[in-house]
OpenMM code with the backbone's topology and positions (N, CA, C; nanometers):
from openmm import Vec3, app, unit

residues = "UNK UNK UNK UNK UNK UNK UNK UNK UNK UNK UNK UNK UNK UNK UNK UNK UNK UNK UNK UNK UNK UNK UNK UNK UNK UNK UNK UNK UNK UNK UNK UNK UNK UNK UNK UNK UNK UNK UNK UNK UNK UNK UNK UNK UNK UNK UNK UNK UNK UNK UNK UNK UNK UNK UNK UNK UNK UNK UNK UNK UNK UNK UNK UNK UNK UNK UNK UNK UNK UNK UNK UNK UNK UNK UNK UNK UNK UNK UNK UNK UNK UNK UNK UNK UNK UNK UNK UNK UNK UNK UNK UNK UNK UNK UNK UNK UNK UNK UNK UNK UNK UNK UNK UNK UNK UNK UNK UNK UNK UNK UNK UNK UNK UNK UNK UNK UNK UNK UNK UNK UNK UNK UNK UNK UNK UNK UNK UNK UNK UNK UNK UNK UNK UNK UNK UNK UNK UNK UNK UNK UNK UNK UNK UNK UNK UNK UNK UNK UNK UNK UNK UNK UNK UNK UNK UNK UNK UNK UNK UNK UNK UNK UNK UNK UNK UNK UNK UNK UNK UNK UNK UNK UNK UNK UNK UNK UNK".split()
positions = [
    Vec3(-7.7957, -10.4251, -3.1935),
    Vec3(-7.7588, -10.2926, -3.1509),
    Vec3(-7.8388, -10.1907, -3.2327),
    Vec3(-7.9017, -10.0790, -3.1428),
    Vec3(-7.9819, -10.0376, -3.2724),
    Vec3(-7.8801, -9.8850, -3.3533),
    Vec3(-7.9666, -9.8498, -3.4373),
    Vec3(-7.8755, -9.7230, -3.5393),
    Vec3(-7.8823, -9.6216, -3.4548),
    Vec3(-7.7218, -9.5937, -3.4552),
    Vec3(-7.7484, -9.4393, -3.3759),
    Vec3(-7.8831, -9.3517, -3.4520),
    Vec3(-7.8308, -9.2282, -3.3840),
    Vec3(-7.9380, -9.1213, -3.4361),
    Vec3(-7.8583, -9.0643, -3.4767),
    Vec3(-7.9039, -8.9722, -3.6307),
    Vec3(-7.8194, -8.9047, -3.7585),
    Vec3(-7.7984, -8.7476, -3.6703),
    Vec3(-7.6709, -8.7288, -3.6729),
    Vec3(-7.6417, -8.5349, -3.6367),
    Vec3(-7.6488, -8.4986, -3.7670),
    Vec3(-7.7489, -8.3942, -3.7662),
    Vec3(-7.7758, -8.3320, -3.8564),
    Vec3(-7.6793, -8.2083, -3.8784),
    Vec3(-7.5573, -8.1744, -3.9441),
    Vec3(-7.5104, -8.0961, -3.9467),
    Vec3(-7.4835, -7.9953, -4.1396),
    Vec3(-7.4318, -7.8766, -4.1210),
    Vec3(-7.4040, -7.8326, -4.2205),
    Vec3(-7.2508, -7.7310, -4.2302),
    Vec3(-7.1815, -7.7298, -4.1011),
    Vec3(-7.0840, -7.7383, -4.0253),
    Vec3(-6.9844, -7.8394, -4.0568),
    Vec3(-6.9769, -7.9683, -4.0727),
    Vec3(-6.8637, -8.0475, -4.0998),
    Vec3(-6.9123, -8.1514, -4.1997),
    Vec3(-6.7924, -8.2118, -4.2003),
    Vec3(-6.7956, -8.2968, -4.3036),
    Vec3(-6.8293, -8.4740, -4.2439),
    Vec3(-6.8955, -8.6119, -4.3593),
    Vec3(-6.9394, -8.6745, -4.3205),
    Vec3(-6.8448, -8.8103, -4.4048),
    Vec3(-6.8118, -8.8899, -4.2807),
    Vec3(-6.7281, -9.0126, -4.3410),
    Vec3(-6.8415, -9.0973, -4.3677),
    Vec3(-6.9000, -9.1680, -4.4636),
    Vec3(-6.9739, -9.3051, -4.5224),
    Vec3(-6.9336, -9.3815, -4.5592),
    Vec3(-6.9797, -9.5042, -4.4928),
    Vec3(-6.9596, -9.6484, -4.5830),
    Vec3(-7.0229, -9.7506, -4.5842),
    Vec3(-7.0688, -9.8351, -4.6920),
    Vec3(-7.1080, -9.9402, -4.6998),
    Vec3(-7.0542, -10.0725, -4.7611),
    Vec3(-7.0937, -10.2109, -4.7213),
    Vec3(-7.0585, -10.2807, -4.8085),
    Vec3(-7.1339, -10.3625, -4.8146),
    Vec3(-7.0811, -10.4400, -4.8907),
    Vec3(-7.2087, -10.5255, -4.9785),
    Vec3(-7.2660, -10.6341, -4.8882),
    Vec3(-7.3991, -10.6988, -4.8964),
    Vec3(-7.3770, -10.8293, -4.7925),
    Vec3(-7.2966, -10.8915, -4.8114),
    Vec3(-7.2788, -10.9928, -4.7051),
    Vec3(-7.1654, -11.0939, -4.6843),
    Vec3(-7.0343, -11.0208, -4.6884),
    Vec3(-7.0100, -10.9225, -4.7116),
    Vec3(-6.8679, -10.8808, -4.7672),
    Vec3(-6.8408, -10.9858, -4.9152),
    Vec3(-6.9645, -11.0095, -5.0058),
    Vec3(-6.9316, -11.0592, -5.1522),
    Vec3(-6.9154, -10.9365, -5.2474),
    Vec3(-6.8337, -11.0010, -5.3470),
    Vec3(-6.7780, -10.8516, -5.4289),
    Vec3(-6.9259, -10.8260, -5.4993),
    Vec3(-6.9531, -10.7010, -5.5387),
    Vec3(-7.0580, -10.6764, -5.6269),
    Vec3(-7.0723, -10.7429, -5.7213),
    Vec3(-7.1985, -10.7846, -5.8326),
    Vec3(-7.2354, -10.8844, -5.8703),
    Vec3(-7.2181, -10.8597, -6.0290),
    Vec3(-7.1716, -10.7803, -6.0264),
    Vec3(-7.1140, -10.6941, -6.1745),
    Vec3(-7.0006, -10.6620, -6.1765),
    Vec3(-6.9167, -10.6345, -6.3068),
    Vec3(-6.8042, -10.5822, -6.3424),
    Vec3(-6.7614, -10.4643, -6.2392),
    Vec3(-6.7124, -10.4498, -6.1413),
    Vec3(-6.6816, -10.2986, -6.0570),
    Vec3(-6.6899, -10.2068, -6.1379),
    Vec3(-6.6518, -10.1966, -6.2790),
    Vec3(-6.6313, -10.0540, -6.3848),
    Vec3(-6.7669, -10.0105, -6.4115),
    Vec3(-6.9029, -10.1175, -6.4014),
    Vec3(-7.0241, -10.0994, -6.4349),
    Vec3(-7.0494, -10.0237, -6.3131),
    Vec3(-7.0445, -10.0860, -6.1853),
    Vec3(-7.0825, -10.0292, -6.0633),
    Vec3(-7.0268, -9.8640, -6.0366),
    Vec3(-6.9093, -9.8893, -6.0822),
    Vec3(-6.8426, -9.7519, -6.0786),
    Vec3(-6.8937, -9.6413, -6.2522),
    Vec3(-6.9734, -9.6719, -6.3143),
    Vec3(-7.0532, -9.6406, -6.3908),
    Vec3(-7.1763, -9.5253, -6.3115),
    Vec3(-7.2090, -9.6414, -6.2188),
    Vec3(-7.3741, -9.6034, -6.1579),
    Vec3(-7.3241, -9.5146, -6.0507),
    Vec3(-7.2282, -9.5263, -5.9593),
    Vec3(-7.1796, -9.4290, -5.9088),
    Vec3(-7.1819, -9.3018, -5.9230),
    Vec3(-7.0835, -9.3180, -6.0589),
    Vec3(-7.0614, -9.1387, -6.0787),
    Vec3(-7.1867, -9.0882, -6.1549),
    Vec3(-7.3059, -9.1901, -6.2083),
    Vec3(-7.3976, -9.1523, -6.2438),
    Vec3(-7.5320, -9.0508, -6.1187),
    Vec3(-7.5248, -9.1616, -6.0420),
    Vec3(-7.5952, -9.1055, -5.8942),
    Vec3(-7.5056, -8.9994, -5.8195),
    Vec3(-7.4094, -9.0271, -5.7921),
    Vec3(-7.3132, -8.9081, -5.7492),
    Vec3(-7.3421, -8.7809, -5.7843),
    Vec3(-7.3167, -8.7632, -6.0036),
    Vec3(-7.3673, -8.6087, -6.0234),
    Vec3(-7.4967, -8.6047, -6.0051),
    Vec3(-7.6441, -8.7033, -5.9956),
    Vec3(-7.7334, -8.6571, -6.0105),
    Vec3(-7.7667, -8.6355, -5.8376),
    Vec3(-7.6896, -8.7225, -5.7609),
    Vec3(-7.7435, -8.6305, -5.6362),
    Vec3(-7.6971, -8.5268, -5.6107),
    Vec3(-7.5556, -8.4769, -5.6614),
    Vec3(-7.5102, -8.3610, -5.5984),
    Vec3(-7.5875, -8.2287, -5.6508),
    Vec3(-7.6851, -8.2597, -5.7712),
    Vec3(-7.7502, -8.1455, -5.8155),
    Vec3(-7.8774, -8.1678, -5.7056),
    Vec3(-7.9378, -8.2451, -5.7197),
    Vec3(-8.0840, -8.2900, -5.6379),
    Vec3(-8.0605, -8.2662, -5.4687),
    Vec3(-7.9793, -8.3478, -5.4332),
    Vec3(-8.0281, -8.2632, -5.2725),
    Vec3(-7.8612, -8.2285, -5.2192),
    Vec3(-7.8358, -8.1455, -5.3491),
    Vec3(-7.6591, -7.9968, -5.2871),
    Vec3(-7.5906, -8.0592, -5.1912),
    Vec3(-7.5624, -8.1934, -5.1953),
    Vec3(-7.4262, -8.3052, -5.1250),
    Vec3(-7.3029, -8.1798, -5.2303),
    Vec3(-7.2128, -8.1791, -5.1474),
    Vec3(-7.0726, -8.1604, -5.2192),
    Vec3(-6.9978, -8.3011, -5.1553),
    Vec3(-6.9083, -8.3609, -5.2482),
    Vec3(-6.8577, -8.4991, -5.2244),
    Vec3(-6.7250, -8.4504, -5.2340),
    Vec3(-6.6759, -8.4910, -5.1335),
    Vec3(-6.5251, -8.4398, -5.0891),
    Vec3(-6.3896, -8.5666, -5.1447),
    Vec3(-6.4870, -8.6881, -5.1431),
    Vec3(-6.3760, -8.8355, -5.1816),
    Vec3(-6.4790, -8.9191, -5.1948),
    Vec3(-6.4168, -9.0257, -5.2959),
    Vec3(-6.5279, -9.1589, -5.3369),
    Vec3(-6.4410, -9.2207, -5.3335),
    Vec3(-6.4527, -9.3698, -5.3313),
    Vec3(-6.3251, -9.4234, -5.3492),
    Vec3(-6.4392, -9.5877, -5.3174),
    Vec3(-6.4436, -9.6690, -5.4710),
    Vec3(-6.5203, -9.7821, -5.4382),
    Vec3(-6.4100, -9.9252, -5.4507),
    Vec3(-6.4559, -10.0049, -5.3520),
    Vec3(-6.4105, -10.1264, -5.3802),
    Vec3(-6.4551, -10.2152, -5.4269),
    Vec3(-6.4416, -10.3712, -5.4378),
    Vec3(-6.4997, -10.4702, -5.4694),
    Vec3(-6.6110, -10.5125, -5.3992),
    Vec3(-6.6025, -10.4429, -5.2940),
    Vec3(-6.7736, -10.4867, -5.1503),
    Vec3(-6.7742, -10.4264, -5.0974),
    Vec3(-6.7546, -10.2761, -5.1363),
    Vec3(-6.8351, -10.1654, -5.0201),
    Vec3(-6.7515, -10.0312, -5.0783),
    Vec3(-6.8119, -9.8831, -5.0280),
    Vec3(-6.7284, -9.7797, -5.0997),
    Vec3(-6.6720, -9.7347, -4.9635),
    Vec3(-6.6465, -9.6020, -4.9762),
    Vec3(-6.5980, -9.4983, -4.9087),
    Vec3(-6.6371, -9.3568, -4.9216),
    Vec3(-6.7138, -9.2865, -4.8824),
    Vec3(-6.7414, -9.1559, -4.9365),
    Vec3(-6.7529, -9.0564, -4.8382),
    Vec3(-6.6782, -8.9324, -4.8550),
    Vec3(-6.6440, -8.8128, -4.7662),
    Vec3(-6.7300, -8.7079, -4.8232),
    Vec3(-6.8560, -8.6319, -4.7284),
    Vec3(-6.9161, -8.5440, -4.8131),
    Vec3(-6.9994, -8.4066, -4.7188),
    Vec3(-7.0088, -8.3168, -4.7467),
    Vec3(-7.0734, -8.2323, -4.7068),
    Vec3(-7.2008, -8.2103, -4.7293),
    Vec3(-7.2844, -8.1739, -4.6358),
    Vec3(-7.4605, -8.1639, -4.6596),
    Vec3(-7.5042, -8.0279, -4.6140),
    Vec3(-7.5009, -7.9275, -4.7211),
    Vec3(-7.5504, -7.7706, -4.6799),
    Vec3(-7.7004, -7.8373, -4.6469),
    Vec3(-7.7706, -7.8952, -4.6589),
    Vec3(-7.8963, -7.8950, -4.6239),
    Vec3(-7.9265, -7.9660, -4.5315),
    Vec3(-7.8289, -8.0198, -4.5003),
    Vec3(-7.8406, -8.1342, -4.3692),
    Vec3(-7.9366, -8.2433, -4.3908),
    Vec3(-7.9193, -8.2919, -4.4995),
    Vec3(-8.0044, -8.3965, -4.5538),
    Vec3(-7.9537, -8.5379, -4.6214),
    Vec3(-7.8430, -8.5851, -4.4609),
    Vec3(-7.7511, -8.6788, -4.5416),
    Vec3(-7.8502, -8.7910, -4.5314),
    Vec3(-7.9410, -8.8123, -4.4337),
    Vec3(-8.0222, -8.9396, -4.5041),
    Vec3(-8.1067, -8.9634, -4.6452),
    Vec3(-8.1508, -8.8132, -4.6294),
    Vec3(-8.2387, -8.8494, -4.7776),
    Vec3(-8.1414, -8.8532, -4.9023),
    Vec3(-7.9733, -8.8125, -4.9134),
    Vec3(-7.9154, -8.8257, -5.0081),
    Vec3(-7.8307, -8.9803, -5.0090),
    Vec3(-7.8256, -9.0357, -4.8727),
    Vec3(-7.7440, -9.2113, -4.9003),
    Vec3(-7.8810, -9.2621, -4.8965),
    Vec3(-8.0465, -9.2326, -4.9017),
    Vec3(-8.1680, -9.3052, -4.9290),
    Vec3(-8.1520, -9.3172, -5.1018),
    Vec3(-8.1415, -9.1961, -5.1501),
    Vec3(-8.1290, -9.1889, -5.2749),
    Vec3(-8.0172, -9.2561, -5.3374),
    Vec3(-7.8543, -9.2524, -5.2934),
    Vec3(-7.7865, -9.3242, -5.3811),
    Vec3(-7.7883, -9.4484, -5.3683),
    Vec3(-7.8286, -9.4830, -5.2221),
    Vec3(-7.7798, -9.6768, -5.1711),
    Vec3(-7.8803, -9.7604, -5.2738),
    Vec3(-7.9984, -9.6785, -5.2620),
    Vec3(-8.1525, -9.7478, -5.3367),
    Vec3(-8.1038, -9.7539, -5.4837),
    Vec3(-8.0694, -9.6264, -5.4986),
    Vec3(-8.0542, -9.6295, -5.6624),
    Vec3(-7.9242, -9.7276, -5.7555),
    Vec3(-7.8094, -9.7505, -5.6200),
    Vec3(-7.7091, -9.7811, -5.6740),
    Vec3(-7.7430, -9.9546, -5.6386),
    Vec3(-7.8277, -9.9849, -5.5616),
    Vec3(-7.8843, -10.1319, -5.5347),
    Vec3(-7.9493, -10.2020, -5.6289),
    Vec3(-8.0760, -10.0963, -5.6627),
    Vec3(-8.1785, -10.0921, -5.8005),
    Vec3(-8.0899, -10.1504, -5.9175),
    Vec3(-7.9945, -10.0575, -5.9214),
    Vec3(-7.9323, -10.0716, -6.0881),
    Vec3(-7.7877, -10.1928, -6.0875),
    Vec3(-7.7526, -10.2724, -6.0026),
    Vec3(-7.7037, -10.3605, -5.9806),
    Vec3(-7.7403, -10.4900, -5.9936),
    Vec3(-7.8832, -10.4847, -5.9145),
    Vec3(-7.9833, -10.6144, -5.8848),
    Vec3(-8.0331, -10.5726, -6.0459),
    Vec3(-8.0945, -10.4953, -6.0847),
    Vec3(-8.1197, -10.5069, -6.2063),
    Vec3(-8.0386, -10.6020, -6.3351),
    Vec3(-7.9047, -10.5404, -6.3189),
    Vec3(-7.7820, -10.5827, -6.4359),
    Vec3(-7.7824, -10.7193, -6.3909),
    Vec3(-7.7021, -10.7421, -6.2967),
    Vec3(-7.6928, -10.8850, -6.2357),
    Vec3(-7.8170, -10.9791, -6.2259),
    Vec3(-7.9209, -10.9423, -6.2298),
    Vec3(-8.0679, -10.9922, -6.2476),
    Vec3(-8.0299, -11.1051, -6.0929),
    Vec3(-8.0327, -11.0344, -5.9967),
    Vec3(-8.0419, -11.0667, -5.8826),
    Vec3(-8.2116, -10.9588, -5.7719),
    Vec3(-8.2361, -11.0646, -5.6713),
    Vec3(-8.3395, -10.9931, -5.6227),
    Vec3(-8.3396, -11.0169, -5.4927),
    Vec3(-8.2366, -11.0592, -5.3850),
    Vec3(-8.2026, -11.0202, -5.2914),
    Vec3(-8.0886, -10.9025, -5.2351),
    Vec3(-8.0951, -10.8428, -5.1242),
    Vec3(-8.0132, -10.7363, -5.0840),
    Vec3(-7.8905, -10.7376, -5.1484),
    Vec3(-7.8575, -10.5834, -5.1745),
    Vec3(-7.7037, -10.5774, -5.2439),
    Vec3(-7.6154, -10.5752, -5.1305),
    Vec3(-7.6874, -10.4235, -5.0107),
    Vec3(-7.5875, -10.4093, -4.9485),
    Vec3(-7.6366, -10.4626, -4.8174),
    Vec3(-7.5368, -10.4964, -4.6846),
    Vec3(-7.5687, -10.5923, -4.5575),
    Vec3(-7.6164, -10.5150, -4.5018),
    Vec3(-7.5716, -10.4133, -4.4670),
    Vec3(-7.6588, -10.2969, -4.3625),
    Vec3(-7.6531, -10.2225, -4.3753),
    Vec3(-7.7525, -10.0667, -4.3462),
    Vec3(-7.7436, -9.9591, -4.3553),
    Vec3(-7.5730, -9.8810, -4.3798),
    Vec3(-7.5775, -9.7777, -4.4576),
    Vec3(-7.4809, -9.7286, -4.4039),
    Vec3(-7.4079, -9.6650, -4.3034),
    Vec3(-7.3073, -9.7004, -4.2930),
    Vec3(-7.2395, -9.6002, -4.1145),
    Vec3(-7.1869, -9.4711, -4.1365),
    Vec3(-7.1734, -9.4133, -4.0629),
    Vec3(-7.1370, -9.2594, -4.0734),
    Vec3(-7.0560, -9.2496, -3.9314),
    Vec3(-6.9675, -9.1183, -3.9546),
    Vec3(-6.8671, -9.0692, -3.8956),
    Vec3(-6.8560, -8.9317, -3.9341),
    Vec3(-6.9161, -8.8216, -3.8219),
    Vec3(-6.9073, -8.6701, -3.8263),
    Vec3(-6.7716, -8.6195, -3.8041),
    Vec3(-6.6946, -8.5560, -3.8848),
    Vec3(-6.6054, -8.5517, -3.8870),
    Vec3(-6.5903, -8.4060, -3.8511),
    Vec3(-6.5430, -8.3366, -3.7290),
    Vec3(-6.5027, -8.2215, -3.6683),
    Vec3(-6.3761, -8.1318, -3.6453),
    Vec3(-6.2935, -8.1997, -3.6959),
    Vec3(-6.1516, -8.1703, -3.7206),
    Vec3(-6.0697, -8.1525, -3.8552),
    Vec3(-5.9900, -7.9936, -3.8518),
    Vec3(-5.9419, -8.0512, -3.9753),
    Vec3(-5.7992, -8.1030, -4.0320),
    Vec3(-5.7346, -8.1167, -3.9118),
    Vec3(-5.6589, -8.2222, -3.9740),
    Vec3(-5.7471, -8.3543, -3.9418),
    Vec3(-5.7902, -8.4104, -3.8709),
    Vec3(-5.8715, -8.5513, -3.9054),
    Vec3(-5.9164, -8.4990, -4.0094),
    Vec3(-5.9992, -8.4474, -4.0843),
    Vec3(-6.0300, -8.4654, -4.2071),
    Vec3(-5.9546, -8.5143, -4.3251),
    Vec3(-5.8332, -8.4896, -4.3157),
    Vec3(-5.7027, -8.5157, -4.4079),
    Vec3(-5.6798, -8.6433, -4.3686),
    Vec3(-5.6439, -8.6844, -4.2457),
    Vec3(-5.6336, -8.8411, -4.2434),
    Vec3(-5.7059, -8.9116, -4.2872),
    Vec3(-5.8844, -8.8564, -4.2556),
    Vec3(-5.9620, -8.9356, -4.3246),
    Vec3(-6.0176, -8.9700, -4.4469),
    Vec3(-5.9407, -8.7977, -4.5317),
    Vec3(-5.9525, -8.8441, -4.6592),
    Vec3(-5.8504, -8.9478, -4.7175),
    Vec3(-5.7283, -8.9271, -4.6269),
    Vec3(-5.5736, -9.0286, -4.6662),
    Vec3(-5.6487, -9.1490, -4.6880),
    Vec3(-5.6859, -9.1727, -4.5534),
    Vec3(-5.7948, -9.3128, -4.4769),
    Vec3(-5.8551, -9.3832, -4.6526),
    Vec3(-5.9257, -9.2851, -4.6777),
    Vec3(-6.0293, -9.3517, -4.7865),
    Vec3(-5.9520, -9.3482, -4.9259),
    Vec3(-5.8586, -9.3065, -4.9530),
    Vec3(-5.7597, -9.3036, -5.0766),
    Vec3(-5.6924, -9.3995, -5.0516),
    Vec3(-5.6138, -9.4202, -4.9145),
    Vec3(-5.5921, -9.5344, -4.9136),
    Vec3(-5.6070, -9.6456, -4.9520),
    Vec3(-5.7199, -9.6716, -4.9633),
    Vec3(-5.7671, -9.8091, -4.9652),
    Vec3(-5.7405, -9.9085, -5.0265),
    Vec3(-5.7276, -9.8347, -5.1535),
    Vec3(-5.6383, -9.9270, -5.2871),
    Vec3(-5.4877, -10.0381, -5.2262),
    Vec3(-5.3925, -9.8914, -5.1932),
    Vec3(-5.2618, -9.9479, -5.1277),
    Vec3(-5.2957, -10.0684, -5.0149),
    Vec3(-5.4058, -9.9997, -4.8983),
    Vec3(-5.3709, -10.0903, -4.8367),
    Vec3(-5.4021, -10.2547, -4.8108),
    Vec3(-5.5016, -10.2224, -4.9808),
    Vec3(-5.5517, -10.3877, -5.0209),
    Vec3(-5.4608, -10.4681, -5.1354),
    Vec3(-5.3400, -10.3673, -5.1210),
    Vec3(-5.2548, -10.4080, -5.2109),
    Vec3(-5.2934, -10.4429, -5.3786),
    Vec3(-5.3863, -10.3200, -5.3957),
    Vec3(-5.4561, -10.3673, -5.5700),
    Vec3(-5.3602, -10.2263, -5.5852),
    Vec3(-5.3044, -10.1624, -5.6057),
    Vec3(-5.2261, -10.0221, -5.5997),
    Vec3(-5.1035, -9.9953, -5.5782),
    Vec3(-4.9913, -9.9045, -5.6261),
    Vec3(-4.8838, -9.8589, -5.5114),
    Vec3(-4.9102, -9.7146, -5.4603),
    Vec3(-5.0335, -9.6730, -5.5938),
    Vec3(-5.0094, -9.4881, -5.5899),
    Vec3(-5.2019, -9.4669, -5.5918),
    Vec3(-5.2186, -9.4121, -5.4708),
    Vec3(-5.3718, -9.3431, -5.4658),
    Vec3(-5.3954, -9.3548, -5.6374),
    Vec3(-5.3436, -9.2281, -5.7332),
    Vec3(-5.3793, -9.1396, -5.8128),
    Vec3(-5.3931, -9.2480, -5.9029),
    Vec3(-5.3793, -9.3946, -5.9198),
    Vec3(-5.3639, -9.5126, -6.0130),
    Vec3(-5.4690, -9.6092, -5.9868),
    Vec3(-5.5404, -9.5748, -5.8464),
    Vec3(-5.6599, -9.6849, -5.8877),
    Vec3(-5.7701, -9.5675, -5.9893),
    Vec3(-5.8475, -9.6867, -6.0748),
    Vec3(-5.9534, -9.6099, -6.1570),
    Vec3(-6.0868, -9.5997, -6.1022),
    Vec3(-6.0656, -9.6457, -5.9623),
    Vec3(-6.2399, -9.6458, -5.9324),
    Vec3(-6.2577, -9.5637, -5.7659),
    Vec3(-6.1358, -9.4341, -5.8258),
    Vec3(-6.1523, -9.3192, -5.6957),
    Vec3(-6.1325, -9.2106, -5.7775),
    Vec3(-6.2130, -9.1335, -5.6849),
    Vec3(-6.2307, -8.9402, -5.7702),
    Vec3(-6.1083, -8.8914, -5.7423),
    Vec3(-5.9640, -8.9466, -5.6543),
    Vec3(-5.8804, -8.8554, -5.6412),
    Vec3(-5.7986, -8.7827, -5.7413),
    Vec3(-5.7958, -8.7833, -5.8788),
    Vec3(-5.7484, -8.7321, -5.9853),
    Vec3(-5.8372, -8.5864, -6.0413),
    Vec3(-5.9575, -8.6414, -6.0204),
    Vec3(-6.1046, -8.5199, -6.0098),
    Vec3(-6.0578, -8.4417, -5.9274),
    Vec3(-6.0372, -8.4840, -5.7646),
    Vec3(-6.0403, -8.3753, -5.7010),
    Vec3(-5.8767, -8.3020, -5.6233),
    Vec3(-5.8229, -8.3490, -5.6312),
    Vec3(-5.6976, -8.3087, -5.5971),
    Vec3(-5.6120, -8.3109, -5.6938),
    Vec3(-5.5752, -8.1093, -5.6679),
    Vec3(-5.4950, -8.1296, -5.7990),
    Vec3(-5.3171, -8.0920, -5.7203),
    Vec3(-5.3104, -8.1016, -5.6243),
    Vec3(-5.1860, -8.0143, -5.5685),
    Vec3(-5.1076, -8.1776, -5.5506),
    Vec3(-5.0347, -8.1653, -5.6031),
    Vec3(-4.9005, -8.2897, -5.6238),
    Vec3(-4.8643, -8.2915, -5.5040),
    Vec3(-4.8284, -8.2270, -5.4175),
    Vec3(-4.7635, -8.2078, -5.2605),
    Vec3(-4.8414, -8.3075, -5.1764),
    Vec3(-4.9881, -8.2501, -5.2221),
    Vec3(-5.1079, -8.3344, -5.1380),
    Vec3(-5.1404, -8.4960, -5.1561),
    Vec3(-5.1154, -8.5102, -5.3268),
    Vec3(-5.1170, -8.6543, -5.3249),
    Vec3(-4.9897, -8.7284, -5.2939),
    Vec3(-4.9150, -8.6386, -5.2606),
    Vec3(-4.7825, -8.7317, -5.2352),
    Vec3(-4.8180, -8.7335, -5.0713),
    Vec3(-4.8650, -8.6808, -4.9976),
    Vec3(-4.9037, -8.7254, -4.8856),
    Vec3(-4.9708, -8.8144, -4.8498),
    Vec3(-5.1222, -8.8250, -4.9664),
    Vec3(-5.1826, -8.9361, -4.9609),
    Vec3(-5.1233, -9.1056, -4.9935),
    Vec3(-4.9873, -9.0715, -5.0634),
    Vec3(-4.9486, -9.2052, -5.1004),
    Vec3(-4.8290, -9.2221, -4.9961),
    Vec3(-4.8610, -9.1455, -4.9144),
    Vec3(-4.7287, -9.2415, -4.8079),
    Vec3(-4.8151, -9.2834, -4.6725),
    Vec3(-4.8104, -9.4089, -4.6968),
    Vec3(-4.8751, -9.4991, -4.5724),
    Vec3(-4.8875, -9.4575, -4.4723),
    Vec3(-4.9774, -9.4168, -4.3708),
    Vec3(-5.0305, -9.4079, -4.2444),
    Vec3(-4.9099, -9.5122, -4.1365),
    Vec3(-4.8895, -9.4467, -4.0633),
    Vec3(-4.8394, -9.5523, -3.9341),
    Vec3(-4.8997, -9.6457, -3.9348),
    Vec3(-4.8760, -9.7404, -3.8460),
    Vec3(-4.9590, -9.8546, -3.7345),
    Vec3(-5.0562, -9.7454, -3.6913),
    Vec3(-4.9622, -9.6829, -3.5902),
    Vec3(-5.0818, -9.6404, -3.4764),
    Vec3(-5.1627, -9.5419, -3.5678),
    Vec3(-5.1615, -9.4514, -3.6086),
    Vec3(-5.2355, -9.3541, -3.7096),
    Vec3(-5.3622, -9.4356, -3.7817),
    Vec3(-5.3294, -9.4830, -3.8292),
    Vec3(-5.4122, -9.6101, -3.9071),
    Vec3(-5.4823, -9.6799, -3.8047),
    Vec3(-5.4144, -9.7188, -3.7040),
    Vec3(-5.5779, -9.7809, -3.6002),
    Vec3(-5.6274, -9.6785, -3.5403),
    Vec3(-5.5741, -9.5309, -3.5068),
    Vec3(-5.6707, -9.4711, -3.4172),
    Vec3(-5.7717, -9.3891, -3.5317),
    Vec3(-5.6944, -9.4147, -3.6843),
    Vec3(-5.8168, -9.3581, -3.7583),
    Vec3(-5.9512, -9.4430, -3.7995),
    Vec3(-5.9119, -9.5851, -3.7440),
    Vec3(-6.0173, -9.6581, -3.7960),
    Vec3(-6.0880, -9.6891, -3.6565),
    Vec3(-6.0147, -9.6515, -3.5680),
    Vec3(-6.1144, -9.6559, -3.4015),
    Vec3(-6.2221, -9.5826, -3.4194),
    Vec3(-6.1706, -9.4250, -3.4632),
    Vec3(-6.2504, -9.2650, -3.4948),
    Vec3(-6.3523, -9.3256, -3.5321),
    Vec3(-6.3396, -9.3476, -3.6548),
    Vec3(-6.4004, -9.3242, -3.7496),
    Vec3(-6.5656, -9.4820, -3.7294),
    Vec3(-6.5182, -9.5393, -3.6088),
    Vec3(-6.6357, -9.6261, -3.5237),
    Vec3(-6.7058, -9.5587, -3.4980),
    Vec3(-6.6918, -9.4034, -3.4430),
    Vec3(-6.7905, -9.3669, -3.3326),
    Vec3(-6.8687, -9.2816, -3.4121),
    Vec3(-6.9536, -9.1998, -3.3283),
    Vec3(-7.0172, -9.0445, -3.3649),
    Vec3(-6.9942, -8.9858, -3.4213),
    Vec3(-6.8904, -8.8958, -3.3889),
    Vec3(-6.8321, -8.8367, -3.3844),
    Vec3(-6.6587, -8.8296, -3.4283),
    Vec3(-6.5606, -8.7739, -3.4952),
    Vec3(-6.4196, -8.7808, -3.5423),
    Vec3(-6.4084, -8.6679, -3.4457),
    Vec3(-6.3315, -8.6231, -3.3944),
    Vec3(-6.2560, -8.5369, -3.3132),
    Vec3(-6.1787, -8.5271, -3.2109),
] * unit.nanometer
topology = app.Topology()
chain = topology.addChain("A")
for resn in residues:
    res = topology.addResidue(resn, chain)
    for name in ("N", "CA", "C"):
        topology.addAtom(name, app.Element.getBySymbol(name[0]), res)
């Protein structure tokens, strides 16, 4: 199937994700990986003006919610996927692919979908059962970025069934809206 084509926007916000090949956990300590993260994270958000709305990494793939005033979300997941691949395969002294495929994206046009989809990616912890409370895994910015108690208590109460599949239907396509 080939890669869609990137909407270039500066208008909404952008759901990302990748994971690792195979779906194998990264080949390092996660705390190292989540090291290189927030290392590439601040240095892209100065280098090509990403504002990052949610991070949230797992054992084989992240989650990241972000805005692109310059509309330059390829050249900024060229810069972190490479860099955060580089410095993995490096540590691990591995020299095949980190991650299986490009990353996917999801334009996100709505703003309550945006809130689900940040729930969506805070989630993740709970719903892999490594968690009970968003604000308690250590390898998500939600403590960085949300400071309104009201809000994370929203994030820690589970999504429906249906909520939860039509956010992970969305979040297949183009387009969120």
């Amino acid at each position: 199937m080939p890669r869609k084509n990137l909407i270039r926007t500066n208008l909404h916000p952008y759901h990302i994700t990748t994971r690792s090949n195979n779906k194998e956990w990264f080949y390092i300590p996660i705390q190292d990986v989540w090291k290189f993260c927030e290392e590439l994270i601040k240095e892209g958000e100065i280098e090509f003006n990403v504002k990052i709305e949610a991070f949230v990494l797992m054992n084989n793939h992240y989650h990241l919610c972000l805005y692109t005033p310059d509309e330059n979300l390829d050249k900024f997941m060229r810069f972190f996927n490479k860099g955060l691949s580089e410095k993995i395969s490096r540590q691990a002294g591995r020299i095949n692919r980190i991650f299986g495929a490009p990353y996917k994206w999801t334009l996100i046009k709505n703003e309550l979908y945006f809130y689900n989809v940040l729930r969506y990616i805070y989630q993740n912890p709970l719903r892999a059962g490594i968690m009970r409370r968003c604000e308690d895994y250590p390898y998500s910015d939600i403590s960085k970025k949300i400071k309104d108690r009201a809000l994370i208590d929203w994030f820690n109460q589970l999504a429906c069934k249906y909520e939860l599949e039509r956010t992970r239907k969305n979040l297949k396509k183009y387009e969120f809206i």
